[in-house]
Each structure stands twice: as structure tokens, then as C-alpha cells.
VOPA-853547 format. One record per residue: x, y, z of N, C-alpha, C in turn. Coordinates in steps of 0.02 Angstrom, whole numbers, plus 50000, padded with zeros to 5 digits. Example, Ala and Ser with C-alpha at 12.3 -4.5 7.8 and 13.67 -1.06 7.14 Angstrom:
<sites>
506604971650390506154977550390506604983550390
506424988850354506844994750357506455000250394
</sites>
This chain:
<sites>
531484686150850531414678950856531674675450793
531564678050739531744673150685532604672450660
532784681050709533634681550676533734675350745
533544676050791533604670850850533574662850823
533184661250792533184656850771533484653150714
533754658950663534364657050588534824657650643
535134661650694535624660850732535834656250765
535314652050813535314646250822535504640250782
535204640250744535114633150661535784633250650
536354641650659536854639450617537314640050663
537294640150722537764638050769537714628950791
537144627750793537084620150787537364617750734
537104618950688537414614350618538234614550608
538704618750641539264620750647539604617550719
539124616350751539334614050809539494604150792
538914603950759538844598350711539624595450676
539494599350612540244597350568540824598450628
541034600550656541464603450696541714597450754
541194596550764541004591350840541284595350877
541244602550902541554605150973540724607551011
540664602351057540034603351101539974610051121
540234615951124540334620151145539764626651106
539804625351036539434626850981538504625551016
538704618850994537944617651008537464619451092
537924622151147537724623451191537464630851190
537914634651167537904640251154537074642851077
537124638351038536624638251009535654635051060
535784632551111535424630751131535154636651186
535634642551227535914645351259535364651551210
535764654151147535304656851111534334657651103
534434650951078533814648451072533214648151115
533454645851168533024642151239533024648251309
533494652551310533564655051375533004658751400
532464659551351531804665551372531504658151398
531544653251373530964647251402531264644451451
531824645151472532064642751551531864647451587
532084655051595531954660751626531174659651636
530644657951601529984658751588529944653651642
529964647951637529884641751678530024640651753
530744646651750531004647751818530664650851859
530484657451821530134662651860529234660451871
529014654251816528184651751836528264647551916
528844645051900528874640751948528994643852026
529034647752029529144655252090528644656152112
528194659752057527704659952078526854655352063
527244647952072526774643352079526494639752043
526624643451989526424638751901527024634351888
526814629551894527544623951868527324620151818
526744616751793526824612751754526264617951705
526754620451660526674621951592527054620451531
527174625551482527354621451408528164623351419
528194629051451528914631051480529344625051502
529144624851554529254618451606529334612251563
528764610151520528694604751487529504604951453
529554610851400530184611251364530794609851402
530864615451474531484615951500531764608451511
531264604851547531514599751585531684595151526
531334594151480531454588651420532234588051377
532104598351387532834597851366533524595851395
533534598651479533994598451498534124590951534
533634586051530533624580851534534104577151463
533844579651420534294575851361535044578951358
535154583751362535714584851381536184582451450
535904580951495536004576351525536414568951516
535954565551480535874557851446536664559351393
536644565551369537154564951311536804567251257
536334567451240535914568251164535914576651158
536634580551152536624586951134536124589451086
536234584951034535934590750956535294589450975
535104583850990534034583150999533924586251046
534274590151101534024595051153533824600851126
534394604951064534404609551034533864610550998
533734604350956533284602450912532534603650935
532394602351008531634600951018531684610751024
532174612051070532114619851089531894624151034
532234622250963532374626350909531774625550874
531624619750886530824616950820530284621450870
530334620850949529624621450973529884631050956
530334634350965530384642450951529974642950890
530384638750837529974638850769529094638850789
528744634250808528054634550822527864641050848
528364642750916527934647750948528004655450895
528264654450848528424660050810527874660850763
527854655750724527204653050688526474656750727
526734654750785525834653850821525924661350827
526344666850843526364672750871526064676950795
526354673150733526144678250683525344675850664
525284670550665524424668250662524154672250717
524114673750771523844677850814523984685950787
524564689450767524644693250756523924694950693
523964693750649523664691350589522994691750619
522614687250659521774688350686521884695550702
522374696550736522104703750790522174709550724
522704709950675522644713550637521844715550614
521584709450556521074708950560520544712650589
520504712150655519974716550703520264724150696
520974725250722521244730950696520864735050635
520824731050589520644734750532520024735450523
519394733150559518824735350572518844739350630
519324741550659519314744050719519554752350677
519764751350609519964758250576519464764250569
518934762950599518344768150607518384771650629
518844773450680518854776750743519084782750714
518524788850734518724795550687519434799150731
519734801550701520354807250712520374814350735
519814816550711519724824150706518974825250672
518764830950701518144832550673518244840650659
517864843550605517824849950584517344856050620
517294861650651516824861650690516754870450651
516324873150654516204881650673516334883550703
517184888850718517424895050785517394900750744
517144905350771517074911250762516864912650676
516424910250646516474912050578516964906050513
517574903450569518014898850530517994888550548
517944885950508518064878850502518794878650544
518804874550586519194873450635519294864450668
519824861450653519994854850656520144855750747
519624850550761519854848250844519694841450841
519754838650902519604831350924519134831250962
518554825750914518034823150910517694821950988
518054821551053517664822951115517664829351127
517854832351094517724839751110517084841051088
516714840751047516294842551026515394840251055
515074843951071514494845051095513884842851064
513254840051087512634836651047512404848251032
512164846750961511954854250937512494856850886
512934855150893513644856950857513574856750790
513994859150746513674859850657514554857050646
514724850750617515344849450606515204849850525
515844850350487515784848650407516354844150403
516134838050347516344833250326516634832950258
517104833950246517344833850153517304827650123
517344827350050517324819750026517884817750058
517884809950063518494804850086518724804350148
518214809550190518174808550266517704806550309
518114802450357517664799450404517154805050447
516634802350441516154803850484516184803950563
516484810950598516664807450657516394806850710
515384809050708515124806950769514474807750730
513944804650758513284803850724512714811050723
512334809550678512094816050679511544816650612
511314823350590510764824650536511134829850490
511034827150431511364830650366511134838750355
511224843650383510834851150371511194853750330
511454853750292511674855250219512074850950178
511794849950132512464847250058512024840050055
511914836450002511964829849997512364826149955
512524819049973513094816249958512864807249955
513524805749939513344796849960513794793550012
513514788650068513724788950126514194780550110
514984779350133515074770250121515004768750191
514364764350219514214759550279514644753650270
515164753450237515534745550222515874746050297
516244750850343516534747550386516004745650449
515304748750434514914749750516514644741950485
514414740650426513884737550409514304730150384
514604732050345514834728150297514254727550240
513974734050227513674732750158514004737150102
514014733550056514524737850025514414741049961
513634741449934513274746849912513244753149957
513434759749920513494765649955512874765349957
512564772150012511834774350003511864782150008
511154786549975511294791549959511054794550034
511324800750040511024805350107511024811150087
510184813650108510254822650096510034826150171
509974832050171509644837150211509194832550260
509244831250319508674826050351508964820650363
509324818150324509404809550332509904809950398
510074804750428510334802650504511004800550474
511704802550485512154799150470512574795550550
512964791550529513174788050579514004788650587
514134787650646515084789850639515254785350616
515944783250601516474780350558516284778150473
515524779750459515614778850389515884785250351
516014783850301516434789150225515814794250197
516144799050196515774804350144516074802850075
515914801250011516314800749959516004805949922
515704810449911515474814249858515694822149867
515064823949912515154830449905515154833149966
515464838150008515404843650057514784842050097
514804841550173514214841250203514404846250266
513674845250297513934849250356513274843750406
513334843950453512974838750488512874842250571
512204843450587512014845450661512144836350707
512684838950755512834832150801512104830050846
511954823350865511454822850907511934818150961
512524816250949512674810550996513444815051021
513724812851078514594815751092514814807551080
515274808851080515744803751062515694798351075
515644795451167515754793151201514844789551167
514724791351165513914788651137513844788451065
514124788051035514274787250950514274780650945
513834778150870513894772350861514614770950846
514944774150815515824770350830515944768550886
515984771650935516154770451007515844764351029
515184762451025514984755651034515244749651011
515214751150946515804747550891516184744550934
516614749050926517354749550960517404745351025
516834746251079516674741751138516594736151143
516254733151072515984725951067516624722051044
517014726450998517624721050988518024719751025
518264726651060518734726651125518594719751164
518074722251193517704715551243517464710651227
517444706651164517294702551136517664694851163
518194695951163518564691751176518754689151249
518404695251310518354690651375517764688651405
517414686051344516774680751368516934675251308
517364666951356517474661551336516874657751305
516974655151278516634649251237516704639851297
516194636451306516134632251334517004628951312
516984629151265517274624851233518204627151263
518214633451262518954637251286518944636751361
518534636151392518404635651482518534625951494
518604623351443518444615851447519464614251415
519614617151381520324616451346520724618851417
520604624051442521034628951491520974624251541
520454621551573520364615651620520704611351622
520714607351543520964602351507521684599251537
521994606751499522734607951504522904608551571
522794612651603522854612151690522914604551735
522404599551697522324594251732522744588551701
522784589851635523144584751586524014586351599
524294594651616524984591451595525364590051668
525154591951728525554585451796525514579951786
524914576451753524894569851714525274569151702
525224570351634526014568251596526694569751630
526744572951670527394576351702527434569251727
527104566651775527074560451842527194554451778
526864555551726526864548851697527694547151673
527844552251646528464553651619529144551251684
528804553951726529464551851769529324542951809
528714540251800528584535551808528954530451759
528974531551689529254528051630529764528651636
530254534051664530774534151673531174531051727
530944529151778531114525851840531094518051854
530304515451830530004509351838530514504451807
530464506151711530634500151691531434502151697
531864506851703532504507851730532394502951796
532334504551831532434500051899532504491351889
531854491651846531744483151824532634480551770
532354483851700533124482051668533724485051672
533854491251723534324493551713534684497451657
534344499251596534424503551556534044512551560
534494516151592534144522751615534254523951568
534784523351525534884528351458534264529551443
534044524351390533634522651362532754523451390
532814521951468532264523451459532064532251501
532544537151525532474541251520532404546251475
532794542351414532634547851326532084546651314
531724539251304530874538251316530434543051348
530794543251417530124549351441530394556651421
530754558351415530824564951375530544562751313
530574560651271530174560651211529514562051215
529264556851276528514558251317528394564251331
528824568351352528564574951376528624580151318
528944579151294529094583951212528184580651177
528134575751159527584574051132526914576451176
526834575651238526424578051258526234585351275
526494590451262526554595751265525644600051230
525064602051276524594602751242524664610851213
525174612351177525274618951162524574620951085
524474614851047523984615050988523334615450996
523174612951057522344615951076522534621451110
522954622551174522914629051204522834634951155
523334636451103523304640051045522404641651006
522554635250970522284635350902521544637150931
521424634050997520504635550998520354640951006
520554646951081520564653951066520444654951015
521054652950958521314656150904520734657350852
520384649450855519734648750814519164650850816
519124655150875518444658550923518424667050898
519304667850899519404674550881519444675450811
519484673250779519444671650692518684672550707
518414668350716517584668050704517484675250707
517374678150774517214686150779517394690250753
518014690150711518254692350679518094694550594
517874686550584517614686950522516914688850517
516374688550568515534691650574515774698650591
516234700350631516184709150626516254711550558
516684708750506516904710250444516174709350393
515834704550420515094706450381514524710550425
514784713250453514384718250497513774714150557
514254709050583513774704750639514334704150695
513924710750745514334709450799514274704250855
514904702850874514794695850924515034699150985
514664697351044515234701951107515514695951143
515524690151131516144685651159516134678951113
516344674351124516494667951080516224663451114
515794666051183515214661451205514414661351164
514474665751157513814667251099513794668751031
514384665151020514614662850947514504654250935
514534650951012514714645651005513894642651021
513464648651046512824648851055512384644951012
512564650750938512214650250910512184645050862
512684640850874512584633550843511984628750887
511824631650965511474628151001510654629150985
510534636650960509884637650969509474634750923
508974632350949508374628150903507794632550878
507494637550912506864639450911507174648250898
506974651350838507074660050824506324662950852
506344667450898505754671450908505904678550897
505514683850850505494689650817504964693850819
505234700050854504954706750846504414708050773
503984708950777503934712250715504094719850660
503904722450701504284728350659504954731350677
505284733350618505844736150641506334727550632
505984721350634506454716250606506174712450573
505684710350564505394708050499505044712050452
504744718450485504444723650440505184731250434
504874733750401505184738250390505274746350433
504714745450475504724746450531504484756150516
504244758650470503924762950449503724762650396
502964766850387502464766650323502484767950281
502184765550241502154765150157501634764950116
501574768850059500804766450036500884762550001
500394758349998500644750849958499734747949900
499274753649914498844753649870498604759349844
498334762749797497814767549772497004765449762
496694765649782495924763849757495424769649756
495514769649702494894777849686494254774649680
493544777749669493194775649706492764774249624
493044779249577492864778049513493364778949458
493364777349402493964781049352494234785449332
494574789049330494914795249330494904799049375
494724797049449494874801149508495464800949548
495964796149499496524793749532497194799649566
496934805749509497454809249518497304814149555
496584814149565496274820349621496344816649688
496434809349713496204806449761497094806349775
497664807349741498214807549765498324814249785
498064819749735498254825449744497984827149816
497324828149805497024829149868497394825849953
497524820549953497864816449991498624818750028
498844820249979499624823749982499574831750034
499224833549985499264840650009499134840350082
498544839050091498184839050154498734835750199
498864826850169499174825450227500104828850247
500214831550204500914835650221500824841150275
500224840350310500244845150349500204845050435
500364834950417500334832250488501024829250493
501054829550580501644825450580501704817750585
500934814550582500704808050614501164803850548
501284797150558501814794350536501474792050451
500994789450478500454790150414500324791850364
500124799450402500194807050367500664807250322
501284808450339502094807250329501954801050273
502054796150281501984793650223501544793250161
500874794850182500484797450104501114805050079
501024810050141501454814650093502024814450060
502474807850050502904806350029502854802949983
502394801249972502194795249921502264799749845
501914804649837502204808349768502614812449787
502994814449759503444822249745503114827449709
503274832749719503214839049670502404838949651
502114837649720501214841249690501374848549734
501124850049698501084860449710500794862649766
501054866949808500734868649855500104873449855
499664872349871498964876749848498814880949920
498224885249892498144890149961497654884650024
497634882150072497274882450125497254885550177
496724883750198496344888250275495814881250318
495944884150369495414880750417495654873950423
496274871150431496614866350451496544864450500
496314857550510496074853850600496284846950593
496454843350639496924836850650496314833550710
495904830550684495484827050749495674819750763
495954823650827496424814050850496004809550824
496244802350810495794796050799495404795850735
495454800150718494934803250646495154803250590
495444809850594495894813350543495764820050534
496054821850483496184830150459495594831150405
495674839150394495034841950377495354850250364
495244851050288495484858450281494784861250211
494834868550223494854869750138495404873850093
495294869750037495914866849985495394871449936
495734879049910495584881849856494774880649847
494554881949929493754882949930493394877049930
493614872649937493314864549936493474863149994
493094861050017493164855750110493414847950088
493914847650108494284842750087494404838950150
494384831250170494244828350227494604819750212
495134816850246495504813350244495754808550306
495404800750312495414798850377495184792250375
494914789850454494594784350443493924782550437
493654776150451493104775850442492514779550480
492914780750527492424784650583492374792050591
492994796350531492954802250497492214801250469
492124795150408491984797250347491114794750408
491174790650436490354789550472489974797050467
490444802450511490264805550560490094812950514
490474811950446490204817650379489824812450340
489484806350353488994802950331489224804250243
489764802450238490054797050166489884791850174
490064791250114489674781950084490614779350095
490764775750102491444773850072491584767450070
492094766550032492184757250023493024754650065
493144749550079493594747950134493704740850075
494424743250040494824738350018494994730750043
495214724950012495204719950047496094719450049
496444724750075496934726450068497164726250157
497484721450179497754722350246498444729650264
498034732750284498494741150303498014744150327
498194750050331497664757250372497634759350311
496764757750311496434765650264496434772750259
496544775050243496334781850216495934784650177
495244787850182494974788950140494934797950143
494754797350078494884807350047494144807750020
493684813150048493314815450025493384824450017
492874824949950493084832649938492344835249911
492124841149961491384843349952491024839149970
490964833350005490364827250004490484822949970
490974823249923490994816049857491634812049874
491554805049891492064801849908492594801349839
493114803049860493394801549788494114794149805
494154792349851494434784149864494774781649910
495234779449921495484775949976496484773649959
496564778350026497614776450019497554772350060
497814765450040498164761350102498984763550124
499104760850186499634763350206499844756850259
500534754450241500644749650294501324748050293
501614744550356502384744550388502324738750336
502644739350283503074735150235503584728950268
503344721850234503964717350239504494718850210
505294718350245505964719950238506004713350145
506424716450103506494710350051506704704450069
507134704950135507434700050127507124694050204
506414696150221506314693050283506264686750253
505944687550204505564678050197506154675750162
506684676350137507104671250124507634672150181
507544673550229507994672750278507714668950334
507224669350351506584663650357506934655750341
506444656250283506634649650244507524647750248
507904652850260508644649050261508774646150337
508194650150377508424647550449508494640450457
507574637150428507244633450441507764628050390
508054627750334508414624850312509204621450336
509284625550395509934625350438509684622050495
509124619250507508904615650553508474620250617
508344626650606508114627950651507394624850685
506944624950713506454620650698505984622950719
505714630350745505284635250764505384642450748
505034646350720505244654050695504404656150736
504714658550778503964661750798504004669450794
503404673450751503544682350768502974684050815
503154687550870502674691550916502604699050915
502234700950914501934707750885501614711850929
501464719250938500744720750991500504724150935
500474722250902499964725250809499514722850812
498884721050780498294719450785498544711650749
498004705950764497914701050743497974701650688
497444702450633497464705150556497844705750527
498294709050565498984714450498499554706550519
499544705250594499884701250621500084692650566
499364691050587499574684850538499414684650459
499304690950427499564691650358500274692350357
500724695450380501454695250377501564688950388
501244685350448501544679750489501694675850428
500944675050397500824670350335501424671650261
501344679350260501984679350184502534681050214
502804680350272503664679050266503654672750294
503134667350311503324661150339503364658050408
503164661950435503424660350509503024653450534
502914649750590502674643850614502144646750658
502294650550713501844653750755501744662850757
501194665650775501054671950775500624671250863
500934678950884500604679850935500444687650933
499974691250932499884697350905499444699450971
499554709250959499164711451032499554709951073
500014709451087500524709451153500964716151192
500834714451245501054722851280502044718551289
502544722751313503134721351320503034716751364
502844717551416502674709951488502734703951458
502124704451400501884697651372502454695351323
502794698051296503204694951260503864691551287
504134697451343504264693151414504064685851426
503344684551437503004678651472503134673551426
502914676051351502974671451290503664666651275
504134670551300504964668351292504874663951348
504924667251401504994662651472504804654451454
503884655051436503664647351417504094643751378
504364647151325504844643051276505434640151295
505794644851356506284642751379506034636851444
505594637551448505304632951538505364624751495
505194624451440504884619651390505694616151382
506234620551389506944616951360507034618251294
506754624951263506904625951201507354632451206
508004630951181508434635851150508214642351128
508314645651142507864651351115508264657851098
508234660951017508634667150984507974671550993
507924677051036507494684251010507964689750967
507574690250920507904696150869507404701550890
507674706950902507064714050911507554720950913
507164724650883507584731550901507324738850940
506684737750969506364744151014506654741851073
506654749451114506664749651186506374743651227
505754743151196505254737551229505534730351220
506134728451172506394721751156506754720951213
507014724451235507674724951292507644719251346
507174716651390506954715351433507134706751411
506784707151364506694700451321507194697451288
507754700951246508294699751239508934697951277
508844701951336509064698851400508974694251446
508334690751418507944683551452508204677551418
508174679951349508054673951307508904671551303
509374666551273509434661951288510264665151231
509854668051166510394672551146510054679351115
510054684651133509924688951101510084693651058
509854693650993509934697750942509634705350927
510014709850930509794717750908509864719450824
509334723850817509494727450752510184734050780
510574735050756510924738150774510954746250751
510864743750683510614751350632509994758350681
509434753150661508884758350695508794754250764
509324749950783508884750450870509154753350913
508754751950968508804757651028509564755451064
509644762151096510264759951133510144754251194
509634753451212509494746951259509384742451244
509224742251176509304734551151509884731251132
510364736751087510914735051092511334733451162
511314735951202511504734251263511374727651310
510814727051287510664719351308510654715351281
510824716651217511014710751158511614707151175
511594699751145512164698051143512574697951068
511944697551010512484701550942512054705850922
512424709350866512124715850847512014714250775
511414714350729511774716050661511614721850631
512294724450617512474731450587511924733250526
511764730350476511294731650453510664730850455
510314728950491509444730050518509354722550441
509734719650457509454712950403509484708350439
508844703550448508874697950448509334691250417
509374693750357510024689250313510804685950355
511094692950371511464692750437511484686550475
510814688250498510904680750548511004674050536
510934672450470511074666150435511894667950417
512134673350406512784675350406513044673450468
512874673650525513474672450574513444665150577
512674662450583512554654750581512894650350543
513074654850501513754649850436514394650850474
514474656750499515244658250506515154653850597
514764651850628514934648550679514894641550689
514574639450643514764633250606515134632150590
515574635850530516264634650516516854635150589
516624639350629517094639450668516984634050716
516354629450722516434625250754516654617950734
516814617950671516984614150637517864610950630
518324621550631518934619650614518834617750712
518554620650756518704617850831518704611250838
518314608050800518204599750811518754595950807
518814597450720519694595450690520054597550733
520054604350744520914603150780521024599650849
520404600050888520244593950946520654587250906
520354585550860520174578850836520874578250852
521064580850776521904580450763522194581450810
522444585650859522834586050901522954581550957
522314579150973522304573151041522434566850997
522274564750941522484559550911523064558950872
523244562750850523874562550840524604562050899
524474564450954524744563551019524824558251048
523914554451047523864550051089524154543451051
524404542250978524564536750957525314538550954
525544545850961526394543350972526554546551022
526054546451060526494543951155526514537051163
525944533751123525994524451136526624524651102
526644526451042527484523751020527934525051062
527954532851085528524534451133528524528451191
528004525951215528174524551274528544515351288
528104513551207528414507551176529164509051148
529434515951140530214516051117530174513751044
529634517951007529654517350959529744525050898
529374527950942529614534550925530174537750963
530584542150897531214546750913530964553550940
531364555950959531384565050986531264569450902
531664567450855531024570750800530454568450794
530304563250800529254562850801528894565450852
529264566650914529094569250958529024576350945
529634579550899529414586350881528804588550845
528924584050813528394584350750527454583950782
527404578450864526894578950862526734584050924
527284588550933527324594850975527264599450927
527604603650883527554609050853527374608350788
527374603350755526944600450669526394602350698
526174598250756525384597850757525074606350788
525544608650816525514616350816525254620850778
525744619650740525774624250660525184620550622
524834613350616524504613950577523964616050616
523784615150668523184617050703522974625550702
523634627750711523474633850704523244637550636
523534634150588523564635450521522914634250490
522414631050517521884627650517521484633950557
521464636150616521194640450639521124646050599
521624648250552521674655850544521364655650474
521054650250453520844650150368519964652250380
519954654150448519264659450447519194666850471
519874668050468519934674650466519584677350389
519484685850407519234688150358519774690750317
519654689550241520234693350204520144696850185
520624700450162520844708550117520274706450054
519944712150052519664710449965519984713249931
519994710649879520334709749819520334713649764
</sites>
């Protein structure tokens, strides 16, 4: 196109000095013949009034009249635009392209004794692949030898590495950068978080935005308009004064100016930029209707754990029962509880490192209770309150909202572990940024106990708490909000969100740790299990509804005041270009300044 177009410029301009019309036909001939052919063949099959059409006829109308070089001229300026517009499009899709660079190549597997390179659907859930530094991860899975540091910058867009050893869950398309791993697969390919990835962007782009279903309409209805009007201006006041020249170059000017090629373009254009730039911070969008959403929603309703909590336990107090029993009431604690799998359990035993393993015997797990061993000849006993009733301890119950734990050893209470699903750092200022962006309800619903419920509710901020809720009810809870005419975002990431996310109005998944059904019924994802995110896309769809406005603005107003000139014969066939393919190029040029860029 562009040697097409210096080829053109300099057969005109030669045709020009020269004056042999012959030049300039042949430059037009160059230039124009894909947009006649295009026009010919819409018109075949039934499409006639498009930008094709718009061009063909304008041109060969002025050629007609006599006005060789301004026929050439509109052909050559509007190629110029569509060239423009082809590399601005080129440019978004790159973009996605390059978050789309996840997609693993090859995976390493165990044949016979030897490391062996195949492709990544080949490979089976159970499979032991190894990963070298500086390679992609090419299907998800658990680290069973080597630890290393993992880069989530393309799944996540976070761009602090994180460390992974023996145990930890890795995910496909992020980087091994350190050292040698080897990783047991749990997912095949086709079920790999890349592969989802990969789905949401693909398909992203054929679910329209109100706003692109309203332009496509637009244009459909707006340019026979102008077609009829155009040949109306051309006929009427000809008939009356008898100057066709004149007023047939008028309505070709009319139709060159009216040409809606700068919204058809630029709005897509600005929808796909948007998605473009939230996949790049790790917030997936699956169309540019629920991009354009989320400028609508008023009211956030939230899961609690797993999106405002952290969604597993923590100990978050020590209380010994006197002084210096601190280190017997951990020790004791640890040991014992490393010997359960309850999640609890699991977290007191994690809470220190490197206490020593000692001899026990007579190990018992009494559901609802707790555990009970002896520890180097001591009856050692670790649980709740209704453990410590039932061996008639004395014990004391912290004013600490979490699950107690208390450790007794021989009969003597020695204190109390709290343990509780931790607020995420960043819930309550993501909170507070909602409510600053105008949101005007943050409600979290929970089936946790009241208690634990509206202490979180209270320190990350929220407006309403509804706690004790089975999946139904949180169901019912949305429904009312929506019956009411309130907009409504659910953020959640369990199995149990699914239902609800698919009710509500736009739905948000944790994408990291949620379930594959929530992601599935989500309408975005965010890649990193952060709340923050969501004030991330809320900026980036703002901005994109912003350059959509402008280029609305600009484009219909800039049109609509020099078709009045055109039609008054005040504007030439260059202003006419200018408010055909200027307003093109800037509209588009305007669209693409929310693409994501190369860092630096």
C-alpha cells in the first residue's frame, strides 16, 4: 500500500507539470482500483451504500465534471487514511499478540530413563515434566523437586517474581528464572490456565459494547442518507439555476465529507485498546460489553474469603496463660498440630519452623474437639473450648476475633493460638478507592459466622454485611439488589460464587485461586486474586470511555459543520478530504493512545 501510494503521488504530480491527462488517470487507476472492485463486487451482493461506494462514486463523478487531480486527490488522501487506520489496528492486535506470547512450545517429559522434548498436548495429568531456567512453564502443576523463582508478569501482570519450592502450585505460561525444576502435571493442556488465557482474549472481541452495536446501526442508517441527500443537492438547485457544474462538485464534496469511516474505525478500535491494555495488567475482559459495563455499575457486592480475606489461616495471636510459657505453648502446639491435616492444624504447624520432632504415641483427632497425644510422656491436648470443658481445664478465651486454640499439657493449661483467614493488604484501600470513584454501595456476604463477619466488614470498610449465608442466599441477596434497579458487580472466587456471578449484572472472578466455574461465569477475571485490579480496569474503562466520547464528539461535529459549508459551496474537495480522512487519522490516533506499551 504505501509503494502504491508514493506511486500514485508521483504519477499525479507528473501528470500535473506535464498536463497529459493520461498520467493522472493512470495514477488514479493505481491508487483506487481495489475500492472500485470492492464497491462493485458489495454492490452484487447487496451492500451498496458503504465507504467504497461512498469513494467510487465521488470520484468518478468528479472526473466526470472535469476536476481530474481532486478525483485522484480524494482516492489518494482517503488510501492514505485507510493505511493509517490498518497500522493503528495492526499495532492493538500486536499488543494482544504479545500477551498472547504465553502459549508454551514444548514441554520436557521422562521416556525411558531420558528427558525428552514433545508437545505440550501430549502430555498426561501425573506426568513429571522438567523446566530449565528461562523457560516457560508449559502446563500447570506441583513443584516435586528443585526450588526456584517463578515471573507471573505475563499471567498476572505482577511484576515482582515469587519464590516456589517442593509443594507450591505453579501455573503455565509463567518463567522459571533460577534454577532446574521438575513439576508433577495436574491439568492437560486444553485445561491449563494458559489455555483459558488464551480463550478470553481470542473471544474478547465478539461481545460488542452498546456503544459499537449503536455506531454499526448508525452507519447503516446514516450513509443512504447522505447518498439521497447528495443526489438531491445535486439535481434540485441544478434544475432551478442551471449550473450542474457547480452544483454537482457540491454534492460530491458532500459525499467525500460525509463518509462515516472515523467512528466506524476508531470506536472498535477504542474498545480493543481498552482490553488490551487490562489484559496487560492482568484484568481479563471477555468482550468490550463488559468493559463498557463497568463504567455503569453502582453497587460492588463481595465474597468474603478468597476476595477480601486471604482465604486461608493464619495465626495472628499468642496468649500464654502465664510468663514464660510462651515457648512451651508454641512448642507444644506445633508438634501436635503437624500431625493433622485440618486447615487450622496446618496453620499453627506452620507458624514456626525447625521445632524438633520428638517421640509420640497415642495420637487421636476427635472431630469438633481436637487432638490429643503423648509428647515424651506428657498428655498433651490441643483444641476448643469444648476439648478443654470435657478434660475440665480452666481456660481463658482471648478478646481476639479468630478460632481458639488452646494447649494443655498434664492438666496445666499453658495458653491459647488464635488462628484466622487474614484480610488481603490491599482490601481496604481498594475499598476506599471504589467508593471514591463514585461507587455508592460495597456490600460483603459471607456464610462465616456473624462475629468474624462484621469485624472484617468493619476494618476493610464495607457499608453492608450479611453473614451465615448458604450459596441460595447469596443468590437471593443479589437478585433484591438487582429487583431495586441497582447495578450490581459480584466479585467471588469458590465454586459456590458461580451461580451468583452469573446473576449479577457484571461478574468478577479471582482468577489465580478460583474455581474453574467461576471463572467461567465470570465476565472478568483478575489474574492476581487482588482487589486493587478492579479499580485498575475501572480507570482503564473510563479512559476508554472517554477517548469514545471525543472521537463521537469530534467526528460528528466536525462533519456536521462542513457539510453545511459544503452544501452552502463553501467548502472545497480538500476540506472535504480533510473532514474524511484528517478526521480519520485523528480519531484513530486518539484511540490507540490506550494501548499498552512496551516497558521501557
Amino acid at each position: 500500500m504505501l509503494m502504491r501510494i508514493i506511486c500514485s503521488l508521483g504519477l499525479l504530480l507528473f501528470g500535473l507539470v506535464t498536463k497529459i491527462d493520461l498520467f493522472v488517470f493512470i495514477s488514479y487507476i493505481v491508487i483506487g482500483y481495489d475500492i472500485v472492485l470492492k464497491a462493485i463486487t458489495n454492490i452484487a451482493k447487496g451492500k451498496v451504500f458503504d465507504e467504497n461506494f461512498l469513494m467510487t462514486i465521488a470520484t468518478i463523478a468528479a472526473f466526470v465534471i472535469g476536476e481530474h487531480p481532486e478525483a485522484v486527490a480524494v482516492m489518494l488522501f482517503y488510501q492514505v487514511g485507510e493505511y493509517f487506520q490498518s497500522k493503528a489496528v495492526a499495532k492493538s492486535r500486536k499488543a494482544i499478540e504479545g500477551l498472547m506470547d504465553i502459549k508454551p512450545e514444548f514441554a520436557r517429559v521422562k521416556q525411558n530413563g531420558n528427558w525428552v522434548v514433545v508437545s505440550p498436548d501430549t502430555i498426561k495429568v501425573g506426568d513429571v515434566i522438567a523446566v530449565r531456567p528461562g523457560e516457560k512453564i508449559p502446563l500447570d502443576g506441583v513443584i516435586v523437586k528443585g526450588a526456584t523463582t517463578i515471573d507471573h508478569s505475563a499471567l498476572t501482570g505482577e511484576s515482582v517474581p515469587v519464590f516456589a519450592e517442593e509443594n507450591s502450585e505453579v501455573l503455565s505460561g509463567s518463567i522459571n528464572i533460577e534454577q532446574l525444576i521438575e513439576i508433577r502435571v495436574t491439568q492437560v493442556l486444553r485445561d491449563s490456565t494458559v489455555s483459558k488465557i488464551l480463550d478470553l482474549i481470542e473471544n474478547a472481541t465478539s461481545k460488542k459494547a452498546q456503544t459499537e452495536k449503536f455506531i454499526t446501526k448508525f452507519a447503516a442508517i446514516y450513509t443512504p442518507i447522505v447518498v439521497i441527500a447528495a443526489v438531491l443537492i445535486a439535481i434540485i438547485p441544478s434544475l432551478i439555476t442551471g449550473e450542474w457544474n457547480h452544483w454537482v462538485y457540491t454534492s460530491i464534496v458532500f459525499l467525500v465529507i460525509s463518509c462515516p469511516c472515523a467512528l466506524v474505525v476508531s470506536i472498535p478500535l477504542s474498545f480493543f485498546g481498552g482490553i488490551g491494555a487490562a489484559s496487560k495488567q492482568g484484568v481479563l475482559i471477555k468482550g468490550s460489553n463488559y468493559l463498557e459495563r463497568l463504567n455503569e455499575v453502582d453497587t460492588f457486592v463481595m465474597d468474603k474469603t478468597g476476595t477480601i480475606t486471604k482465604g486461608s489461616f493464619e495465626v495472628i495471636g499468642i496468649f500464654p496463660d502465664k510468663k514464660g510459657l510462651e515457648e512451651d505453648l508454641i512448642s507444644y502446639g506445633v508438634q501436635l498440630e503437624r500431625h493433622s491435616n485440618h486447615p487450622i492444624a496446618k496453620a499453627i504447624a506452620n507458624y514456626k519452623k525447625g521445632v524438633a520432632e520428638v517421640e509420640m504415641t497415642g495420637f487421636t483427632e476427635k472431630a469438633g474437639y481436637g487432638l490429643s497425644a503423648l509428647i515424651e510422656g506428657k498428655k498433651v491436648i490441643a483444641g476448643n473450648e469444648r476439648l478443654m470443658e470435657e478434660e475440665k481445664i480452666v481456660y481463658k478465651v482471648p478478646k481476639v476475633v479468630g478460632t481458639s486454640v488452646h494447649v494443655a499439657v498434664d492438666g496445666e493449661y499453658l495458653g491459647c493460638i488464635i488462628v484466622a483467614d487474614v484480610v488481603k493488604e490491599e482490601s481496604k484501600a481498594a475499598i476506599k478507592r471504589l467508593k471514591e470513584k463514585g461507587i455508592k454501595k460495597v456490600i460483603m456476604l459471607t456464610g462465616d459466622k456473624k462475629e468474624v463477619a462484621d469485624y472484617i466488614g468493619k476494618e476493610v470498610g464495607v457499608d453492608q454485611v450479611y453473614a451465615g449465608l448458604l450459596p441460595q442466599d447469596k443468590v437471593t441477596k443479589v437478585q433484591e439488589l438487582i429487583d431495586k434497579g441497582e447495578k450490581v458487580a459480584f466479585v467471588g472466587d469458590g465454586i459456590n460464587d458461580a451461580p451468583v456471578l452469573a446473576l449479577a449484572d457484571l461478574g468478577i472472578a479471582m482468577g489465580g485461586i478460583g474455581s474453574d466455574a467461576a471463572v467461567e461465569a465470570s465476565d472478568i477475571v483478575l489474574m492476581q486474586d487482588n482487589l486493587m485490579q478492579v479499580v485498575k480496569g475501572m480507570d482503564i474503562a473510563k479512559q476508554t470511555e472517554r477517548i469514545v466520547k471525543q472521537n463521537i464528539i469530534f467526528a460528528l461535529g466536525t462533519k456536521f459543520i462542513v457539510m453545511l459549508l459544503g452544501i452552502f459551496g463553501i467548502a472545497n474537495m480538500w476540506l472535504a478530504v480533510f473532514a474524511d480522512v484528517g478526521v480519520s487519522i485523528i480519531a484513530i490516533l486518539n484511540a490507540i493512545r490506550i494501548l499498552p506499551q512496551k516497558n521501557k
